[in-house]
N, C-alpha and C positions, 0 to 999 in steps of 0.2 A: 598591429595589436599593441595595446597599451597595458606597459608592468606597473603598478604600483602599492606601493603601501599603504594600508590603509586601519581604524579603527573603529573598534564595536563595541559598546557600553555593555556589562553583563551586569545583571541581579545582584552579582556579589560586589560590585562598587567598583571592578575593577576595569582595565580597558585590555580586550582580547587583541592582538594584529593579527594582520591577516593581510595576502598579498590575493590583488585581484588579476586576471585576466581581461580586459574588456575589447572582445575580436569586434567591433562594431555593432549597427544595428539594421534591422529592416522594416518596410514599412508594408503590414500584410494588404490581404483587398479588401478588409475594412476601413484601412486607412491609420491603424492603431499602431503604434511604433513598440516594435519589439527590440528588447536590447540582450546581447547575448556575451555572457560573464561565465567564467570559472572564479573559483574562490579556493585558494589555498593557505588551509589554518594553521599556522604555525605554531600554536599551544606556549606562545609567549603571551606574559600580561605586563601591564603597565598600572601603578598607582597612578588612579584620578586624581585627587590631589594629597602628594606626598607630603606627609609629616614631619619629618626629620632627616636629616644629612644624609642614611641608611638607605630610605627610602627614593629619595633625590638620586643615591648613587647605583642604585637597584634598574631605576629609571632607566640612566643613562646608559648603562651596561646593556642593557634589553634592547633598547633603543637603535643600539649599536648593532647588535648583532644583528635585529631585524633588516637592517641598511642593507649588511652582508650580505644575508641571504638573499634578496630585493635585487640586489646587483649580480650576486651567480645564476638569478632565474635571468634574468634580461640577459646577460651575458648566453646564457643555453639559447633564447628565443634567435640572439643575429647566430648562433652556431648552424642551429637548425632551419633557419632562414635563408643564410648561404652557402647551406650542405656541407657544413665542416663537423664532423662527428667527433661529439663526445665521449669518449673509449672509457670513462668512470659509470656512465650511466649505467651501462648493462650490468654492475660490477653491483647496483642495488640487490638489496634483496627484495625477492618477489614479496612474501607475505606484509614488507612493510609497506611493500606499493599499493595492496590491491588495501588493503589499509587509509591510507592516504585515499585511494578512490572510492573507498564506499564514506569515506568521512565528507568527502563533498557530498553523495547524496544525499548526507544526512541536511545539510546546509541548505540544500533545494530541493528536500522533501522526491527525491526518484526512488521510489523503493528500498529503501535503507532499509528496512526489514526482511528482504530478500535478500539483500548482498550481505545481511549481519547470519543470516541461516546459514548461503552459500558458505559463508568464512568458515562457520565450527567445522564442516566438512573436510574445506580446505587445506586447516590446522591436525586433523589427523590423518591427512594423506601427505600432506606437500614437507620436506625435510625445513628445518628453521633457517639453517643455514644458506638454500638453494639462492641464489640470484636470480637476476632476471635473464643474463643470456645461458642459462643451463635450462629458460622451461623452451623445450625442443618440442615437436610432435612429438614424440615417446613418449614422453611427461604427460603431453596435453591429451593423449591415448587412455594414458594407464589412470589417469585421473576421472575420465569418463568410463572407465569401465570399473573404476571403483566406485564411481555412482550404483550405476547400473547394477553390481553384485555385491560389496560390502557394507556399503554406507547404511544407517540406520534409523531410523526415530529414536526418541527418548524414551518411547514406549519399546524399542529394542525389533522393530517391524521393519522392512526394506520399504525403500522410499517410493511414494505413488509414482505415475506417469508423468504426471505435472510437477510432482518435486524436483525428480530429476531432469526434466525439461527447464525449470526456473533458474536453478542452481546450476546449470552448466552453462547456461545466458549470461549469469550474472560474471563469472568464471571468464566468458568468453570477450564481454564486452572489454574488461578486465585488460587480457592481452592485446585487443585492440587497442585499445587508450595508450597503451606501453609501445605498440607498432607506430601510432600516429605521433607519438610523439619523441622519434628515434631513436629509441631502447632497443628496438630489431636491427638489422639492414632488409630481413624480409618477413613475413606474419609466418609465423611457423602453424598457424591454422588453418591455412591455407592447405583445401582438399580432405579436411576432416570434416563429417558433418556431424550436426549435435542428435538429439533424443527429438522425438516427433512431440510436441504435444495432446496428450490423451482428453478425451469426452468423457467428463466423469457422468453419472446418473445423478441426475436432480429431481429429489423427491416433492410433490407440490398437489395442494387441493386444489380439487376444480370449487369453483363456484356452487353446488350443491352439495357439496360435501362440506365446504366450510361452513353454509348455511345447515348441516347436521350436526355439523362438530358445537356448533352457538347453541343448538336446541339440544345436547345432551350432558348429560352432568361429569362437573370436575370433582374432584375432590376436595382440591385446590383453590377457591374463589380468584386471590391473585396472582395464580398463575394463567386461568382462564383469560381471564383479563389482560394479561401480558403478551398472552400466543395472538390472540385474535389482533390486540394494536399491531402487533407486527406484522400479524396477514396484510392489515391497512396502511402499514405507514413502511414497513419494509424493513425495520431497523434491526440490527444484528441483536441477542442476549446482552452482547457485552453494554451495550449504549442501553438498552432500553432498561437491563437492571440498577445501571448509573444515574440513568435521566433524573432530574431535579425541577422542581415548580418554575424556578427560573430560568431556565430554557425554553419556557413553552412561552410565548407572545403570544397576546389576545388581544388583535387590533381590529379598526374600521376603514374599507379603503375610501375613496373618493366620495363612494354614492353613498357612503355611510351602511354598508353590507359589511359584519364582521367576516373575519378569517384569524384563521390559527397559524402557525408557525413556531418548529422547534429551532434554535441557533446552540450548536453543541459542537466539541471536538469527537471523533471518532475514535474509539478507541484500538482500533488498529490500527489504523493511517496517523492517528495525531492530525487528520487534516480538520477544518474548521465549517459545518455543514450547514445550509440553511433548507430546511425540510418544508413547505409545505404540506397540512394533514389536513383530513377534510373533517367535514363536522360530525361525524360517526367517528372518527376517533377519537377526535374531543370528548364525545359524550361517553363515550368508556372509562375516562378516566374519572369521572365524580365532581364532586368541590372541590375547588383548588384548596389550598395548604401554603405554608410558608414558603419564600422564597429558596428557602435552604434545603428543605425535605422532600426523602425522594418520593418520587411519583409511587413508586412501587415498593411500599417498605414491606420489610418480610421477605421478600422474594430473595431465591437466593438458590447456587446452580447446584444442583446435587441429586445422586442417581435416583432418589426416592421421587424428586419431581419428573427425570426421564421417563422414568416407569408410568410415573400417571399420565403422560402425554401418551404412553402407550393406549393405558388402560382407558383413558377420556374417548381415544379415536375408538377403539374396539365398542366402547357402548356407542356408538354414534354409526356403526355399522362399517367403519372404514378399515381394511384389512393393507394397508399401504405402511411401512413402518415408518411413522409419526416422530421427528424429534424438532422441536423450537426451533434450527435452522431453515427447517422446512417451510415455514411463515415468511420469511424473505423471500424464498424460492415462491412462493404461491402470491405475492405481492408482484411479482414481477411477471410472471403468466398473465394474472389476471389483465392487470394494466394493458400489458399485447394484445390479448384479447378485446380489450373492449376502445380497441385505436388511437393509444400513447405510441407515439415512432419512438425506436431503439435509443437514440441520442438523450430523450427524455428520461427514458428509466434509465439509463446508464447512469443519469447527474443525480435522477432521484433515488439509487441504491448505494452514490458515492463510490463508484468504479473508478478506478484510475485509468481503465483501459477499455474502448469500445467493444473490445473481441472478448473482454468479460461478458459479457451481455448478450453476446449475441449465441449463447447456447441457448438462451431463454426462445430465441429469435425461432429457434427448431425445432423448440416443442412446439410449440403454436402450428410451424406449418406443420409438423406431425398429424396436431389434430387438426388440420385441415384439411390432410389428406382422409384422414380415418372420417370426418365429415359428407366426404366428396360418395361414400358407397352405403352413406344413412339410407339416399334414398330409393325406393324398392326396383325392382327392373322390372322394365313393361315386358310385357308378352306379344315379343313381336314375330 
């Protein structure tokens, strides 16, 4: 493995260091050479170019120190390399490790918003002062059973299935990272198991019901407009209230056949998405507008528009309870339905995770099976 130093340009002018990991690379059976890095940010900066004597000697101080550290991580890597243990490590404290480990996800985009949940959790259970060799099985016990019984929403609710399923993942990866890399002598989570992951209910129109929900009256014109894009295009509230003229591409390919395309960051993920939309949702949205304005102006989240998502499905005859989430759910049935493979709607609903997806994967055979007894029994 190779230590080094290294520098990142930021916004603000300045230059961030940051010590790399880089344990080599592989070459997958594409042929595509993957390279595999950690990144450890050190929250030191460096003037780009220094002004005056002050800043020269700001420089060099920083400079310095980052050498330091550069040389205690390499120093740790031959400790751990020829099984000579470091008796300070364990002497860290936990809550600044797991710190340090979810700031690298943030770096490589792994769920940094699950390990940033996990922590407020963390932060009312775990003492400030604990280290790293006091989290024992007891600890790592009484912490998943503060999940499971005290832990809370913001709305002051105990936490779903899948909360406390995520948050004790993220918890757990956590002390692994601390085991692998000689903080233990042995995993202290070893013979504990976590929270099962629950099947929530996903509420979704069939294709005749969306086709009711289009033939009955909103009160709302664009929010009409807004539920229905998302039947088609799949997009969360948050992005489709944000969406802007210029995200949407209105190109020609080859044969000179147009097609549309949205290019947007997500506003959960922060990740960067290229959406193909077919030309019915084009056409929902009208004349274009300026580069700068949103698609959807007016729109805006609030329980008086919940209430008519109610009231809209009720005249449409649908007794299912209807909320604007449900248009991603009903985008992603339909798709299954009508012979998109899993891996398709997983890229096209911007999942990070295949087994997101594939709850959709169960309703389908659901109504498969509920299919399989349409047809009448003969009289044999």
């Amino acid at each position: 493995m190779k230590i080094t130093l290294k520098k990142k340009k930021l916004t603000t002018g300045k230059l961030s260091l940051y010590i790399e990991y880089y344990k080599g690379k592989i070459v997958d059976a594409e042929g595509k050479v993957k390279h595999n890095r950690d990144f450890e940010y050190l929250k030191l900066y460096l003037h780009e170019n220094p002004q005056n004597p002050k800043e020269k000697q700001e420089n060099k101080d920083t400079q310095k120190l980052a050498e330091d550290i550069l040389a205690i991580r390499q120093a740790e890597y031959v400790q751990g390399k020829y099984s000579i243990r470091d008796h300070n490590k364990p002497k860290e404290l936990f809550l600044d490790y797991y710190e340090k480990k979810k700031q690298e996800r943030y770096q490589s985009d792994q769920n940094y918003d699950n390990w940033h949940a996990a922590q407020k959790h963390l932060l009312k259970y775990c003492p400030k002062n604990l280290t790293i060799e006091e989290v024992t099985p007891d600890f790592i016990r009484g912490f998943k059973r503060y999940l499971d019984t005290e832990a809370t929403t913001s709305a002051g609710i105990g936490l779903s299935q899948n909360s406390k399923y995520t948050y004790y993942n993220k918890f757990k990866a956590c002390i692994n990272a601390a085991f692998d890399e000689g903080y233990f002598s042995s995993n202290p989570l070893r013979g504990i198991k976590g929270f099962e992951m629950g099947e929530s209910q996903r509420e979704y129109l069939t294709f005749n019901e969306l086709q009711s929900l289009y033939r009955a009256e909103c009160k709302y014109p664009m929010l009409k407009t807004a539920f229905l894009f998302s039947c088609l295009t799949g997009l969360r509230w948050s992005d489709v209230n944000k969406l802007i003229w210029g995200e949407i591409r209105e190109e020609t390919d080859n044969e000179g056949k147009p097609y549309c395309k949205i290019i947007f960051r997500q506003e959960k993920t922060d990740g960067l998405e290229y959406l193909y939309i077919s030309n019915q949702a084009r056409s929902l949205l009208g004349e274009r507008k300026n580069e700068s304005d949103r698609v959807f102006r007016g729109l805006k989240y609030s329980s008086t528009n919940n209430a008519e998502i109610v009231n809209w499905s009720n005249r449409a005859g649908i007794t299912k309870h209807i909320t604007f989430h449900c248009s991603r759910h009903t985008c992603a049935v339909l798709m299954l339905e009508n012979g998109a493979d899993l891996y398709t709607v997983s890229k096209f609903l911007g999942h990070r995770e295949l087994r997101t997806t594939q709850i959709y994967a169960k309703i389908v055979d659901s109504k498969m099976k509920e299919a399989a007894n349409i047809i009448p029994e003969l009289k044999l």
